[in-house]
C-alpha beads as a LAMMPS data file, in Angstrom:
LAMMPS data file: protein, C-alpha beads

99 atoms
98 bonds

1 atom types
1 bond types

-500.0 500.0 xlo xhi
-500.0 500.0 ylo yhi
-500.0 500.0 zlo zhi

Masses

1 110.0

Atoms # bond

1 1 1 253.537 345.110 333.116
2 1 1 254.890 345.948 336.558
3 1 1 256.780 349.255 335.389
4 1 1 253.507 350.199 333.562
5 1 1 252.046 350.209 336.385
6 1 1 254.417 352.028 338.839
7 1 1 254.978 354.655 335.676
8 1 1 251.062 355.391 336.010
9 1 1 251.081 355.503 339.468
10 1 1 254.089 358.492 339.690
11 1 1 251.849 359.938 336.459
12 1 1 249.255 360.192 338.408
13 1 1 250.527 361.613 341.904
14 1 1 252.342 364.036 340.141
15 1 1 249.150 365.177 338.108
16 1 1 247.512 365.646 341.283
17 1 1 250.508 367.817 342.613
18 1 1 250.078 371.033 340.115
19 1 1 247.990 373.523 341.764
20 1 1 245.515 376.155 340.389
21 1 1 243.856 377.203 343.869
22 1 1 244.592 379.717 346.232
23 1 1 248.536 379.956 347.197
24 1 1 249.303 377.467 350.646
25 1 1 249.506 378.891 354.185
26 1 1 253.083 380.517 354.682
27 1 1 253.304 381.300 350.982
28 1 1 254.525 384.567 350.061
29 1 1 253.778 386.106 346.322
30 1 1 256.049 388.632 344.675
31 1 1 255.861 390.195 341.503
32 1 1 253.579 391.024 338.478
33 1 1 250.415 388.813 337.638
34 1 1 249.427 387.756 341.140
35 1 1 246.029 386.653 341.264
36 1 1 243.735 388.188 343.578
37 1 1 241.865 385.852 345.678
38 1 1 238.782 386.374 347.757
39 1 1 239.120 389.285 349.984
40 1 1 241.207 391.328 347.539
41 1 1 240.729 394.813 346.886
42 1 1 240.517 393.303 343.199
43 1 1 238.712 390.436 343.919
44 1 1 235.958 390.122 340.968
45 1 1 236.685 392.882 339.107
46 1 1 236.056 392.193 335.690
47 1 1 239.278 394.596 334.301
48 1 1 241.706 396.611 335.995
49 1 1 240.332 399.245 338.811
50 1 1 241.339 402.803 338.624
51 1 1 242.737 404.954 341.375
52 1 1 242.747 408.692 341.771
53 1 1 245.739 408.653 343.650
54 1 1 248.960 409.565 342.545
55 1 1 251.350 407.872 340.138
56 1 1 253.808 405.459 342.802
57 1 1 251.376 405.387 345.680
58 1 1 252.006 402.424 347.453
59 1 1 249.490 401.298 350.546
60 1 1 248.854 397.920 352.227
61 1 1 245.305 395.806 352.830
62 1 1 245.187 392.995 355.255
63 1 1 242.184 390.688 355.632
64 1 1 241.376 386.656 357.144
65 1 1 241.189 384.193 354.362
66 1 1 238.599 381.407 354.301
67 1 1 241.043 379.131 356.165
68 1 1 241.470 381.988 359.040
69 1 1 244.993 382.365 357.881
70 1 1 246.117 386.759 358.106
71 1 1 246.575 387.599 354.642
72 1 1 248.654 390.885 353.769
73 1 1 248.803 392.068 350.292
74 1 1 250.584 395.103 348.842
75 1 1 248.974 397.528 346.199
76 1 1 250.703 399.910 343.728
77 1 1 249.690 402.776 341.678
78 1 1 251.039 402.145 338.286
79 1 1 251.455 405.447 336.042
80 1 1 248.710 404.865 334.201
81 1 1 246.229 405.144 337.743
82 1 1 245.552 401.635 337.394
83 1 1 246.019 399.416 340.845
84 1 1 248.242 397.005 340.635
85 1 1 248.403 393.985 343.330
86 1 1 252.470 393.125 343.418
87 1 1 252.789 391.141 346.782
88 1 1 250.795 388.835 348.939
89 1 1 252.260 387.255 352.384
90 1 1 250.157 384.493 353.851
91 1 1 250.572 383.592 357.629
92 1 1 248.975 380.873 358.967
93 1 1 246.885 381.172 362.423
94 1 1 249.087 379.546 365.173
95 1 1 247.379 377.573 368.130
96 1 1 249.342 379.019 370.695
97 1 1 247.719 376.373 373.528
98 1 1 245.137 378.803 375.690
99 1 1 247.995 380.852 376.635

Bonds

1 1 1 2
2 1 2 3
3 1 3 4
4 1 4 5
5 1 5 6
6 1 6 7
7 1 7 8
8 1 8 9
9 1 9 10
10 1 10 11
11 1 11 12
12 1 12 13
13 1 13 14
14 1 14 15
15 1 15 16
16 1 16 17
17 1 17 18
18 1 18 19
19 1 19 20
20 1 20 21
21 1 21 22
22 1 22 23
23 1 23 24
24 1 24 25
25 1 25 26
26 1 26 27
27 1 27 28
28 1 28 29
29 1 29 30
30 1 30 31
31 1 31 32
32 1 32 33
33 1 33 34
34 1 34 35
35 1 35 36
36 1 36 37
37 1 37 38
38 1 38 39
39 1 39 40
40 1 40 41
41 1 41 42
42 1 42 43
43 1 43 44
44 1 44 45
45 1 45 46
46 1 46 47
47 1 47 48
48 1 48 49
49 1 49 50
50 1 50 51
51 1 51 52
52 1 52 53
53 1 53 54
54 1 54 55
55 1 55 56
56 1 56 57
57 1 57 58
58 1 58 59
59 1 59 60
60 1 60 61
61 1 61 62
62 1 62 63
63 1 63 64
64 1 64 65
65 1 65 66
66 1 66 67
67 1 67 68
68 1 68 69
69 1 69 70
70 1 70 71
71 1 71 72
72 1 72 73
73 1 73 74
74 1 74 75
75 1 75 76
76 1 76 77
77 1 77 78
78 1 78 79
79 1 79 80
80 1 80 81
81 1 81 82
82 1 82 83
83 1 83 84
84 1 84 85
85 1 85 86
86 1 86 87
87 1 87 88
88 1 88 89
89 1 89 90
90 1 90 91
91 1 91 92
92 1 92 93
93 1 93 94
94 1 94 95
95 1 95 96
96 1 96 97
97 1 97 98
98 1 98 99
């Protein structure tokens, strides 16, 4: 009965550890499929946004999350003129003591 319960127990804390929010403070994102969150240039968009700029165009878009954190994300032109988010760096706000 014991290992019953300590097997439910890890179950559950380990449930609870998946994620399906926003990526943690200090996280950095690389790579196709990144999920814009709010503040994106993508943010909402119901299908891919078009760009008039060239094939390769690369540019960058930095904005404050909801937890104040800086948030820099890098945008692509793919060849198709579609924008394409491939990497997000997250940096936390530091409390640098009045100084």
């Amino acid at each position: 009965m014991r290992s019953v319960l300590i097997l439910s127990f890890v179950t559950l804390v380990l449930a609870a550890c998946s994620s399906t929010g926003d990526a943690p403070p200090g996280a950095i994102d690389y790579g196709p499929g990144i999920r814009p969150i709010k503040g994106s240039i993508t943010y909402g968009d119901q299908g891919p946004r078009r760009s008039d700029l060239p094939p390769g165009y690369k540019f960058s878009h930095e904005f404050y999350d909801a937890f104040g954190s800086r948030v820099q994300e890098r945008y692509r032109i793919t060849d198709d003129g579609i924008l394409e988010l491939y990497s997000r760096r997250v940096k936390p706000i530091t409390i640098s003591g009045g100084r």
